[in-house]
N, CA, C and O atoms as a DFTB+ gen file, in Angstrom:
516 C
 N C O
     1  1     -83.745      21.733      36.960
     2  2     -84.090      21.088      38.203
     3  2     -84.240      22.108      39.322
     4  3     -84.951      21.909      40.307
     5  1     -83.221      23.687      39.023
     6  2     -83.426      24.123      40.498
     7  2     -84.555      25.020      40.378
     8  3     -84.834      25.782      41.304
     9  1     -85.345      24.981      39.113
    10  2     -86.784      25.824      39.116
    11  2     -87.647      24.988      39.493
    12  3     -88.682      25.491      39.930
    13  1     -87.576      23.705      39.476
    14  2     -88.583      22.843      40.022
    15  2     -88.253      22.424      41.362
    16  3     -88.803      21.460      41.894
    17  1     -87.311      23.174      41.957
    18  2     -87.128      22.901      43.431
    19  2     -86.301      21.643      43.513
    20  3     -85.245      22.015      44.024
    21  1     -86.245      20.654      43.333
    22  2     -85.513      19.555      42.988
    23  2     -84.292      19.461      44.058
    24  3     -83.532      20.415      43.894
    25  1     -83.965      18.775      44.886
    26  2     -82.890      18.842      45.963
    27  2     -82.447      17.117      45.869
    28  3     -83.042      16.091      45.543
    29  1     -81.284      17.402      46.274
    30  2     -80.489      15.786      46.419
    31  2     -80.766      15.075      47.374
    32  3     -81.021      15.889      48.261
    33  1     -80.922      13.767      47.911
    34  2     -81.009      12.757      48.646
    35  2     -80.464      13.796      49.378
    36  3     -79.941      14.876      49.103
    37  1     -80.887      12.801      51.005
    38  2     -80.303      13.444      52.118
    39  2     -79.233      12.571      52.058
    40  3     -78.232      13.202      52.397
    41  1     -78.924      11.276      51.755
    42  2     -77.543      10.747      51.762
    43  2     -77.229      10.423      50.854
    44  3     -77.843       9.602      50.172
    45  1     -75.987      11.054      50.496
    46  2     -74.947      11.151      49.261
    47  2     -74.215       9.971      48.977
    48  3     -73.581       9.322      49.810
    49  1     -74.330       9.709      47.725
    50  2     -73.631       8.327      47.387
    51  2     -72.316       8.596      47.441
    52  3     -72.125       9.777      47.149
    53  1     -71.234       7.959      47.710
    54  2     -69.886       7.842      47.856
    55  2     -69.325       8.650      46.120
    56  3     -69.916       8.468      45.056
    57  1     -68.358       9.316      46.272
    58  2     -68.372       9.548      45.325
    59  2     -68.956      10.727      44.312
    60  3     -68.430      10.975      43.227
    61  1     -70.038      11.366      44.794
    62  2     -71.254      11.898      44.066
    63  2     -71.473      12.985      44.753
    64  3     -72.452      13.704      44.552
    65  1     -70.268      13.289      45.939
    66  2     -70.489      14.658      46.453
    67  2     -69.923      15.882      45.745
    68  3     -70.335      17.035      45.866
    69  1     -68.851      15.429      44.938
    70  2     -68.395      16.525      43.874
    71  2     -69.421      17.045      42.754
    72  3     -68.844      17.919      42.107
    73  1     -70.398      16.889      42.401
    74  2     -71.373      16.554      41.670
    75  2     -72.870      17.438      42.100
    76  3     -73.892      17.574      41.427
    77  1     -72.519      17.999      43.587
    78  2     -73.934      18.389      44.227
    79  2     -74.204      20.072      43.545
    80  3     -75.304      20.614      43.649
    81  1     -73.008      20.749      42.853
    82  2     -73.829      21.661      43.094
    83  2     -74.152      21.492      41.240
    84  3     -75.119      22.158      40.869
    85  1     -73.578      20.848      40.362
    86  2     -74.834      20.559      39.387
    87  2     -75.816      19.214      39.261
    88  3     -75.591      18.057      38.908
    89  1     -76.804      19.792      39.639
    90  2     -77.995      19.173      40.252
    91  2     -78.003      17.780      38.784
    92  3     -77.766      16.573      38.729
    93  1     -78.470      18.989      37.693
    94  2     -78.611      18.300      36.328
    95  2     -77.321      16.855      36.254
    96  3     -77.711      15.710      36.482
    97  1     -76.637      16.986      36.099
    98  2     -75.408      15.958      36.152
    99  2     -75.739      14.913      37.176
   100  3     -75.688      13.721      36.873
   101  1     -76.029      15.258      38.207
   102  2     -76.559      14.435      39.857
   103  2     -77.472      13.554      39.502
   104  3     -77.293      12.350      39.685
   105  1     -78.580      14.052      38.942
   106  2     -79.722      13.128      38.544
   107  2     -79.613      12.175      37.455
   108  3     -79.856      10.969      37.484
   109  1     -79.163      12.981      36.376
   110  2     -78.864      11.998      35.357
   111  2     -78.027      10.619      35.640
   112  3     -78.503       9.516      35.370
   113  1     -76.612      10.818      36.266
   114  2     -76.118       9.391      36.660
   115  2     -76.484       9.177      37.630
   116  3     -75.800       8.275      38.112
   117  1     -77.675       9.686      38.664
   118  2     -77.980       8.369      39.221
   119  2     -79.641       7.856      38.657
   120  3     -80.384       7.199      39.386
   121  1     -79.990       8.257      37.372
   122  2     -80.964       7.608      36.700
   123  2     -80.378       6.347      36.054
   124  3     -80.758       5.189      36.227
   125  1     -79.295       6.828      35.208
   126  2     -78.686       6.248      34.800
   127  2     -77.753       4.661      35.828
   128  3     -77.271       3.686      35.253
   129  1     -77.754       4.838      37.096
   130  2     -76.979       4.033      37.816
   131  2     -78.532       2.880      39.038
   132  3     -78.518       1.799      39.627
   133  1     -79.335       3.738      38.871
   134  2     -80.412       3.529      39.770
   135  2     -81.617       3.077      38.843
   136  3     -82.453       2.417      39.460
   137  1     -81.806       3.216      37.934
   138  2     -83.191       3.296      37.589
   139  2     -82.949       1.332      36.703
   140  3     -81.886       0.923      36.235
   141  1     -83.815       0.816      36.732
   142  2     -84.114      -0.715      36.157
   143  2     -85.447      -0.877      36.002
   144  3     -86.184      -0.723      36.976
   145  1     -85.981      -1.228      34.691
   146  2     -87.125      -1.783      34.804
   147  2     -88.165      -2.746      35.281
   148  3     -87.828      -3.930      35.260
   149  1     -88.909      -2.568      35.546
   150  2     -89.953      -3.807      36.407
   151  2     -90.632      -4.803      35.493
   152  3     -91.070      -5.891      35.866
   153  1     -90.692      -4.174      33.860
   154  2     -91.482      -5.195      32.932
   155  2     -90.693      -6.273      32.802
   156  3     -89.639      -6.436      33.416
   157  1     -91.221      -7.102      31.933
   158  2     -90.365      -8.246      31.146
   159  2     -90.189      -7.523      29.635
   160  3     -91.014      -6.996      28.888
   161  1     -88.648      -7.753      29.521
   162  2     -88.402      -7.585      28.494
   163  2     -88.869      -8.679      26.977
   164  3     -88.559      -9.870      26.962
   165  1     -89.689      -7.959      25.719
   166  2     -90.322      -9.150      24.915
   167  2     -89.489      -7.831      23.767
   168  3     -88.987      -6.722      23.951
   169  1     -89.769      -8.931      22.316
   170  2     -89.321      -8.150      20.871
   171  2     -87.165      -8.022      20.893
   172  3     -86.465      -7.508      20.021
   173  1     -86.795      -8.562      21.939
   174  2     -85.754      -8.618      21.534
   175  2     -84.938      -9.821      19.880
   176  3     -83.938      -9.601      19.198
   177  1     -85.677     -10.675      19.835
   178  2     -85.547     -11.704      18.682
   179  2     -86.586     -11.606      17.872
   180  3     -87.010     -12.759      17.803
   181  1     -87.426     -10.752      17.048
   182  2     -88.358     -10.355      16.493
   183  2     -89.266     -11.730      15.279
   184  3     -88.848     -12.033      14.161
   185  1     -90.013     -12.079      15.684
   186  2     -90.324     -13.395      14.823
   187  2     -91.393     -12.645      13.639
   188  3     -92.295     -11.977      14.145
   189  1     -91.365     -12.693      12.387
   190  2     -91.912     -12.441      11.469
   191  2     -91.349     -13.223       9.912
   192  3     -90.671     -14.229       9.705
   193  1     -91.876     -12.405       9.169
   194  2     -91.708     -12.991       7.717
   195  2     -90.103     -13.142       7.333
   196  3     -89.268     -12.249       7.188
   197  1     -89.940     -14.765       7.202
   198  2     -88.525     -14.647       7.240
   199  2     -87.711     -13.921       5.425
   200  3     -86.550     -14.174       5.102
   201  1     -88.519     -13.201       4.697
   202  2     -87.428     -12.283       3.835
   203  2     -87.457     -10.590       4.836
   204  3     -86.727      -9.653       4.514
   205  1     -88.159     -10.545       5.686
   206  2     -88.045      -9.488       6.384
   207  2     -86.832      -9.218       6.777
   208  3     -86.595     -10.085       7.619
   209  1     -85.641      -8.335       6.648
   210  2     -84.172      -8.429       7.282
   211  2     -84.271      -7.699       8.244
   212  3     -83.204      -7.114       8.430
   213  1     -85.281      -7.351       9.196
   214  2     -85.788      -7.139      10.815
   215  2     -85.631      -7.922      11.698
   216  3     -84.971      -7.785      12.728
   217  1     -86.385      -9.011      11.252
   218  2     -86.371      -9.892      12.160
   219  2     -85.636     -11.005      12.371
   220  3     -85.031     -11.265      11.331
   221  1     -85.424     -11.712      13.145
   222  2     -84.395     -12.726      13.974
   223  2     -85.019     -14.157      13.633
   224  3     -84.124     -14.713      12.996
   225  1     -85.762     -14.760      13.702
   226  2     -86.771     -15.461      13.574
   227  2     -88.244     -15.675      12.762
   228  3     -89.161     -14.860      12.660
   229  1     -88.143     -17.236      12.145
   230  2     -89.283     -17.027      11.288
   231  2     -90.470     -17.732      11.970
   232  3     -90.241     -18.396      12.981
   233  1     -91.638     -17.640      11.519
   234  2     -93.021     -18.345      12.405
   235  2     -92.294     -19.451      12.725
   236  3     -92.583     -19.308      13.913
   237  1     -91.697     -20.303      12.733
   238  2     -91.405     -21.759      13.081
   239  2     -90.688     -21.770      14.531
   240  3     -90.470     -22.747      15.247
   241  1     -90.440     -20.658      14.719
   242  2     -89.224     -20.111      15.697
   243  2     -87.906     -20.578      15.775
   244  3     -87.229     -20.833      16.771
   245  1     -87.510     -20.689      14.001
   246  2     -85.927     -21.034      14.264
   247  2     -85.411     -19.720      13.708
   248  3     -85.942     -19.185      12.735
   249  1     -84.556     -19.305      14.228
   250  2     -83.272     -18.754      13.893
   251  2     -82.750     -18.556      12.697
   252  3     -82.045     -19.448      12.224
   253  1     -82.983     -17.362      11.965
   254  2     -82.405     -17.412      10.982
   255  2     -80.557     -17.691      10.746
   256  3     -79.662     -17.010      11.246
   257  1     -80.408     -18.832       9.884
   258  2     -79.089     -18.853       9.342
   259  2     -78.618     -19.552      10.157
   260  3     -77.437     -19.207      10.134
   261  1     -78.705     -20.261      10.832
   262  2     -78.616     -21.087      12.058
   263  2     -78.767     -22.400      12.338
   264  3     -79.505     -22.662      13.287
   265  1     -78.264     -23.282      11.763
   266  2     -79.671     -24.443      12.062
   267  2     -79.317     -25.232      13.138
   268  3     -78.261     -25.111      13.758
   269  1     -80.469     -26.301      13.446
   270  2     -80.986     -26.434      15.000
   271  2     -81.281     -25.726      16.101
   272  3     -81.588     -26.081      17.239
   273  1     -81.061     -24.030      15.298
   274  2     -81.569     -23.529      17.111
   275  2     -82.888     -22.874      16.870
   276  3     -83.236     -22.545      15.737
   277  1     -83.523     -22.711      17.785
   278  2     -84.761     -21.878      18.215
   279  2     -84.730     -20.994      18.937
   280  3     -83.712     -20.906      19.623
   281  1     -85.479     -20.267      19.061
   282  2     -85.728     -19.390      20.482
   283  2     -87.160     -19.540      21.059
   284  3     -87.999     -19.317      20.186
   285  1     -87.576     -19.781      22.001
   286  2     -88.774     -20.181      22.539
   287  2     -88.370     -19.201      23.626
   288  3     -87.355     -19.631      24.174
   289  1     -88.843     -17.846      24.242
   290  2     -89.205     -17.392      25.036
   291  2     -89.769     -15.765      24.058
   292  3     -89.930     -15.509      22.865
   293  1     -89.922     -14.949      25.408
   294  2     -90.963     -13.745      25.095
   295  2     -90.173     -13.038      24.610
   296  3     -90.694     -11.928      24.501
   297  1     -88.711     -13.035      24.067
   298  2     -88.171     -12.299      23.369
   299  2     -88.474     -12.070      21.521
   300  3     -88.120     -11.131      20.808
   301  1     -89.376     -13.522      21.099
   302  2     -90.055     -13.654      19.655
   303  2     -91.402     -12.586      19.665
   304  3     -91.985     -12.282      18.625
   305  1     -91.767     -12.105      20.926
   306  2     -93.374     -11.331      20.835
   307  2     -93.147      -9.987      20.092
   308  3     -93.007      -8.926      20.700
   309  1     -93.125     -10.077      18.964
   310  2     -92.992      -8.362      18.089
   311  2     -93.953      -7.405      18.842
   312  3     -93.721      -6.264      18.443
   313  1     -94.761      -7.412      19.602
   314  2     -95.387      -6.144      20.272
   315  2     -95.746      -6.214      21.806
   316  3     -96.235      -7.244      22.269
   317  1     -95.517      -5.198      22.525
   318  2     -95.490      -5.823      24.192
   319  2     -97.112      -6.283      24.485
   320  3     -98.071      -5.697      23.982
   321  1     -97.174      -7.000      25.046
   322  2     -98.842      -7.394      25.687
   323  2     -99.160      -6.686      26.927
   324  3     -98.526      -6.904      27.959
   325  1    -100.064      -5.895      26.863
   326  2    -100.740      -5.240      27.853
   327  2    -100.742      -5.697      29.619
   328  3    -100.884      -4.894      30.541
   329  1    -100.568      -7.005      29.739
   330  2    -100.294      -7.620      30.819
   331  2     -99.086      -8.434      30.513
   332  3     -98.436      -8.485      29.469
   333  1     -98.855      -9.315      32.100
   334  2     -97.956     -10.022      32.852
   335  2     -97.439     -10.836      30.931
   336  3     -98.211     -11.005      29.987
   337  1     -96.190     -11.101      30.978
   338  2     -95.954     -11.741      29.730
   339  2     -95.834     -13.034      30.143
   340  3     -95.508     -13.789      29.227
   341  1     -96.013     -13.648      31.409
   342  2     -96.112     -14.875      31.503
   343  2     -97.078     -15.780      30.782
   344  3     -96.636     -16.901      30.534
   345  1     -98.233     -15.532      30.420
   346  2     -99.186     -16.917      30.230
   347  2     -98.804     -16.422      28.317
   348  3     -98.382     -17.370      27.653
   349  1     -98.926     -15.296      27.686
   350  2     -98.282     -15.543      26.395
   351  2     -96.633     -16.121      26.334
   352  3     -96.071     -16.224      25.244
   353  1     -96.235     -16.326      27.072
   354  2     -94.596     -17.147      26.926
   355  2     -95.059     -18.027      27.106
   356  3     -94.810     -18.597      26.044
   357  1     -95.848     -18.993      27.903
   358  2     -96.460     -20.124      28.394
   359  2     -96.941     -20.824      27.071
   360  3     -96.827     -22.013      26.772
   361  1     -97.694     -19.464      26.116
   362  2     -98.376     -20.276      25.093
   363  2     -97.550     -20.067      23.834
   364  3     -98.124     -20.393      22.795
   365  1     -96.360     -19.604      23.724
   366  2     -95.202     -19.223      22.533
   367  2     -94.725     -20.862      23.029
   368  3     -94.903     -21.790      22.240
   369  1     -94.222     -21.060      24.151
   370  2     -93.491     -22.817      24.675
   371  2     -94.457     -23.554      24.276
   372  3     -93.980     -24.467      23.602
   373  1     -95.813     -23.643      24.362
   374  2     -96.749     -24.976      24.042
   375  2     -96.569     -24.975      22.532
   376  3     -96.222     -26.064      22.074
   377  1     -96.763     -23.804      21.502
   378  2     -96.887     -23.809      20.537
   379  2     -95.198     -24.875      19.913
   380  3     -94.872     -25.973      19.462
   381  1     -94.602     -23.469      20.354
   382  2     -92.895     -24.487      19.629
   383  2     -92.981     -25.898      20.241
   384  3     -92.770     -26.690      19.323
   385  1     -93.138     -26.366      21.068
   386  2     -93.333     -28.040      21.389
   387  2     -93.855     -28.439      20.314
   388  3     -93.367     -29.273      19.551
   389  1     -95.150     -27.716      20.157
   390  2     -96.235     -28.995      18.896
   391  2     -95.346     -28.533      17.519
   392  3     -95.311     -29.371      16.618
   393  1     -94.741     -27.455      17.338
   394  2     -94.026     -27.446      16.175
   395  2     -92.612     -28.377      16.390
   396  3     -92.308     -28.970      15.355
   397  1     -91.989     -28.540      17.167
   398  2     -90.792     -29.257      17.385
   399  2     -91.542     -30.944      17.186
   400  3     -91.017     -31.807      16.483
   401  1     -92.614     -31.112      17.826
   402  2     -92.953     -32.344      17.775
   403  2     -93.453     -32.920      16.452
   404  3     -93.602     -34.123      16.235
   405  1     -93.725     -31.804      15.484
   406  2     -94.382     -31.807      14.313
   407  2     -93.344     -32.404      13.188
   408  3     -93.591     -33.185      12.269
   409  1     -91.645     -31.555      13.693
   410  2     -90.733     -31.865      12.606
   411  2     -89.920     -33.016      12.695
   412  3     -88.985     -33.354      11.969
   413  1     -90.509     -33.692      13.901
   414  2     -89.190     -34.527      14.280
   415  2     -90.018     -35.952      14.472
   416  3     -90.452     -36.160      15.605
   417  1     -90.230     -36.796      13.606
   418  2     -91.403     -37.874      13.205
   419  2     -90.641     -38.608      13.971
   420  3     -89.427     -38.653      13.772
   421  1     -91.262     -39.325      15.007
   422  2     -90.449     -40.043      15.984
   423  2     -91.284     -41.809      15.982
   424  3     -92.323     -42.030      16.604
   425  1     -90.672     -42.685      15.297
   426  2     -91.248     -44.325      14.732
   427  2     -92.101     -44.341      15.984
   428  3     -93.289     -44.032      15.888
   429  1     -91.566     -44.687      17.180
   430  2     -91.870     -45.111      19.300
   431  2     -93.295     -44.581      19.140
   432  3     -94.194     -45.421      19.095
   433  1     -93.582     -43.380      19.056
   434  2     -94.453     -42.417      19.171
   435  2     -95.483     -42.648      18.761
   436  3     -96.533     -42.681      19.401
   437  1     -95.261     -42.921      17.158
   438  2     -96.470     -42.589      16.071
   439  2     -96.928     -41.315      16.305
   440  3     -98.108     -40.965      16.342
   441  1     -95.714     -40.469      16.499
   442  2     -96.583     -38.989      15.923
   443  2     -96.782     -38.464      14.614
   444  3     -95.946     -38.854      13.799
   445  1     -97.505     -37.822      14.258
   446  2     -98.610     -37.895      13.130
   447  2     -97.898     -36.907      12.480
   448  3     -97.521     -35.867      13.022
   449  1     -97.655     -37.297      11.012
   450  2     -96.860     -35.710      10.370
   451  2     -97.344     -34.799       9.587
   452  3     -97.422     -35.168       8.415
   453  1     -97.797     -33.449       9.861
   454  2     -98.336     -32.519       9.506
   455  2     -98.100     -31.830       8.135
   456  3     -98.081     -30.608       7.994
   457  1     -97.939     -32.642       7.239
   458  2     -97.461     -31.670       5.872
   459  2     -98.148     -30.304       5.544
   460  3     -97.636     -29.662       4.628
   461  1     -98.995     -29.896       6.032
   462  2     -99.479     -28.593       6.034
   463  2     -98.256     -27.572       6.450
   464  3     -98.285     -26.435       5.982
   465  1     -97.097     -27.995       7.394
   466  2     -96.885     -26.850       8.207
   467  2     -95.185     -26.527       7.362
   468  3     -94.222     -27.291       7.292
   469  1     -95.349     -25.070       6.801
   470  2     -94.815     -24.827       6.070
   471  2     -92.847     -24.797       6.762
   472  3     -92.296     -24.894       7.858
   473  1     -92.469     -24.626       5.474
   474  2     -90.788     -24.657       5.904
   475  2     -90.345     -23.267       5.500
   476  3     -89.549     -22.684       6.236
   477  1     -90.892     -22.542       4.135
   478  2     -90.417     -21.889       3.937
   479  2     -89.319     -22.021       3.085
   480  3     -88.984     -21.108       2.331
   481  1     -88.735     -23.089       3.151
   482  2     -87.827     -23.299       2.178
   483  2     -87.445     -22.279       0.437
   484  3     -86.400     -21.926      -0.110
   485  1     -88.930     -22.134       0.095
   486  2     -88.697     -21.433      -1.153
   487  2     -89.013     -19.840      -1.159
   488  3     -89.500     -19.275      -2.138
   489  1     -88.741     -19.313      -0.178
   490  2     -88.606     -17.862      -0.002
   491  2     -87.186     -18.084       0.551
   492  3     -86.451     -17.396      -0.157
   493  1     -86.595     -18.599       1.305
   494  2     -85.187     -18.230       2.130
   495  2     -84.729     -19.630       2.229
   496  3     -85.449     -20.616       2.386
   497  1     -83.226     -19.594       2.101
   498  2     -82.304     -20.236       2.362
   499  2     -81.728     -19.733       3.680
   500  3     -80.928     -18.798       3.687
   501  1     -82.209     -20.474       5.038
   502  2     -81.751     -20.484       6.341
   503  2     -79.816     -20.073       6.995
   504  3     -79.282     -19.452       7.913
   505  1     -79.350     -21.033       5.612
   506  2     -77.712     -20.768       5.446
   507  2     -77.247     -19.422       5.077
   508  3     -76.290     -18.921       5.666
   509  1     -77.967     -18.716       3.992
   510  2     -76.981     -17.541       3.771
   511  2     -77.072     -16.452       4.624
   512  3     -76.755     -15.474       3.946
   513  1     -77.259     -16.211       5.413
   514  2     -77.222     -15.039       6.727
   515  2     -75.827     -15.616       7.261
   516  3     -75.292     -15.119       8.252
């Protein structure tokens, strides 16, 4: 830092004056204490092929080993999207609706039941995780 000229704030954080004359140490905790990201965080619950032992989630967006839960937000997106992650979370929520609405045949309704839409059942047992 002191070949790149590099100098400390003009005002010293409480604390952080013992610290001034190694610069290197200075910066690091306050990168470390200061620095937060501006993106949205996505790929934390990874949705893919549920014998994959990567991922958290299978296309259906339930939870492996788990049952009744889902995850419906941008944490299922396995790769970041180039823009705002709002309108793909927007369309991960529309999707799990029509899949939630798909599994849960409701008489009132007459919603229509999709036997196309797979379970998975005979690759993985949801219980043993």
């Amino acid at each position: 830092m002191r070949e790149l000229g590099v100098k400390p704030f003009a005002t010293i954080l409480p604390g952080f004056t013992n610290l001034i004359p190694d610069l290197d140490l200075y910066f690091k905790l306050l990168a470390r204490l200061f620095v937060v990201t501006l993106s949205h965080q996505v790929g934390t619950a990874k949705m893919g092929d549920p014998r994959d032992p990567t991922t958290v989630v299978d296309p259906l967006l339930r939870v492996k080993g788990i049952q009744g839960l889902r995850v419906v937000d941008a944490s299922v997106m396995p790769i970041v999207p180039s823009g705002n992650t709002n309108i793909p979370t927007i369309m991960v929520a529309e999707k799990a609706s029509d899949i939630i609405k798909e599994s849960m045949p409701c008489a009132s309704h007459k919603f229509p039941n999709n036997y196309d839409v797979p379970d998975f059942s005979d690759i993985y047992n949801p219980y043993e995780y």
